[in-house]
C-alpha positions as CSV (number, residue, x, y, z in Angstrom):
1,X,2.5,-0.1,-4.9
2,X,0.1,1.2,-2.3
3,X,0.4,-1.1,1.1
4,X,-2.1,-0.1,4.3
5,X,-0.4,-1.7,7.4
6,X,-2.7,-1.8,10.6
7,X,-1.9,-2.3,14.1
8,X,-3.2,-2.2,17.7
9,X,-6.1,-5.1,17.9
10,X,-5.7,-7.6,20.9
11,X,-7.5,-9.1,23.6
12,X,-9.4,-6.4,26.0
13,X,-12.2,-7.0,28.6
14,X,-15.4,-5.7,28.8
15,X,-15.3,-1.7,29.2
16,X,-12.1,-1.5,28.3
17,X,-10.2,0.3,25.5
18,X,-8.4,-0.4,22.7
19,X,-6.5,1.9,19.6
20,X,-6.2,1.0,16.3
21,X,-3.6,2.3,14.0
22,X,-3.5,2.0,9.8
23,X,-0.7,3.3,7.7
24,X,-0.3,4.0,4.1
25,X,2.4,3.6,2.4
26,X,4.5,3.6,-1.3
27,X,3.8,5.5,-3.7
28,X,1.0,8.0,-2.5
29,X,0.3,11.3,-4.4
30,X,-2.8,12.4,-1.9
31,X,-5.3,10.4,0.6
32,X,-9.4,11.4,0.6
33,X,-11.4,9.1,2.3
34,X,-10.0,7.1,5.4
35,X,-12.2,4.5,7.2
36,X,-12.6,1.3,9.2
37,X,-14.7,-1.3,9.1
38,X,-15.2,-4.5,10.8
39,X,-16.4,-8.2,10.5
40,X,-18.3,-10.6,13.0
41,X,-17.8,-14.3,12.1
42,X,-20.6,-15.3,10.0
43,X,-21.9,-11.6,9.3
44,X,-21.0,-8.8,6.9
45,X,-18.4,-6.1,7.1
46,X,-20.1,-3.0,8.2
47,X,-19.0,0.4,8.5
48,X,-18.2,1.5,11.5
49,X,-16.5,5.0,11.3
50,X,-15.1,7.3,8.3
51,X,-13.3,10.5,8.0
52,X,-12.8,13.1,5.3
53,X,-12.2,16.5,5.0
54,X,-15.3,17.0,6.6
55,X,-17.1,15.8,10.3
56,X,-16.4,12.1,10.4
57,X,-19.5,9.6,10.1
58,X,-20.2,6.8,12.9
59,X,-21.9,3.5,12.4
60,X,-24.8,3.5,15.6
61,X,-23.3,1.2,17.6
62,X,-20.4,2.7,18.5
63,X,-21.1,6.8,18.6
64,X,-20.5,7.7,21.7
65,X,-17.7,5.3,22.1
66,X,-15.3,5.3,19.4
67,X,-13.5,8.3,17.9
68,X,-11.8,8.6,14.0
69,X,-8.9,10.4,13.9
70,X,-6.3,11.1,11.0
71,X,-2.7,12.6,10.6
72,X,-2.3,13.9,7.1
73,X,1.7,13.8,7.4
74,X,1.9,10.6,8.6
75,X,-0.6,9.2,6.2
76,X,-2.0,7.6,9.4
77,X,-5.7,6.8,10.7
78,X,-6.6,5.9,14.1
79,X,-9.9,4.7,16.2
80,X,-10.0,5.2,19.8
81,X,-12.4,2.5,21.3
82,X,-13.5,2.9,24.8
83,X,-16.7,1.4,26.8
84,X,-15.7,-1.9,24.7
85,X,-18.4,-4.7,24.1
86,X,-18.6,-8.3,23.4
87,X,-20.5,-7.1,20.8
88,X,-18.2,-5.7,19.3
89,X,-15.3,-8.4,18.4
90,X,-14.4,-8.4,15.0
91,X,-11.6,-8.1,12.5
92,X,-11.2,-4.7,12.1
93,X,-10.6,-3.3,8.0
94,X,-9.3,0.5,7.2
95,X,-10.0,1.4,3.9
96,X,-8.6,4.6,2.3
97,X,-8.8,6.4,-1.1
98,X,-5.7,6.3,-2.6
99,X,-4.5,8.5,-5.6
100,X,-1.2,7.2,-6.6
101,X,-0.7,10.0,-9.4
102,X,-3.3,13.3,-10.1
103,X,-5.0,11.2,-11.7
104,X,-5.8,7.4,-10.8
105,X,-7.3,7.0,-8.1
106,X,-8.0,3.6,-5.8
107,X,-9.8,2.5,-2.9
108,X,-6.8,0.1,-0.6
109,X,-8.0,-2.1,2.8
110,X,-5.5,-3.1,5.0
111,X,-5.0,-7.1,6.0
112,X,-7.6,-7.4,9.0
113,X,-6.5,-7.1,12.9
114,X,-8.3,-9.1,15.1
115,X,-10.3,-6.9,18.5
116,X,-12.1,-9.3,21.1
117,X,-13.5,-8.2,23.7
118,X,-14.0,-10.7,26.6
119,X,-13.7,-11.5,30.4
């Protein structure tokens, strides 16, 4: 059993900053792909950052602004938000590719935390 915990949404105003946190844990053999992804009411869930071995990838609304970090040991991603928008309350999703032995492999999403971004 694979669970991804996530923490760190709230309530922030208008260029401020938030950090989000996700953590995998049970039984984990190795970790590729970590990402996060949020949801608007009433809209899909886009991508908005992802990390691999190599340069991470940002969604266009928020280069500049948010930076996708990961600690291997602690099987742990983060996003830094700063310059916050309205725009951009959501629920925020990690995703991660999971392989639970050499050779299964699964994608896991954490449970959601809610970011909102008002005065």
């Amino acid at each position: 059993q694979v669970q991804l915990v996530e923490s760190g949404g709230g309530l922030v105003q208008p260029g401020g900053s938030l950090r989000l946190s996700c953590q995998a844990s049970g039984s984990i053999f190795s970790i590729g792909f970590m990402g996060w992804y949020r949801q608007a009411p009433g809209k899909e869930r886009d991508l908005v950052a992802v990390i691999t071995s190599g340069s991470p990838i940002y969604g266009d609304s928020v280069k500049g602004r948010f930076t996708i970090s990961r600690d291997n040991a602690k099987n742990t991603v983060y996003l830094q938000m700063n310059s916050l928008k309205p725009e951009d309350t959501a629920v925020y999703y990690c995703k991660m590719s999971i392989r639970t032995t050499p050779s299964i492999v699964q994608f896991y999403w954490g449970q959601g935390t809610q970011v909102t971004v008002s005065s």
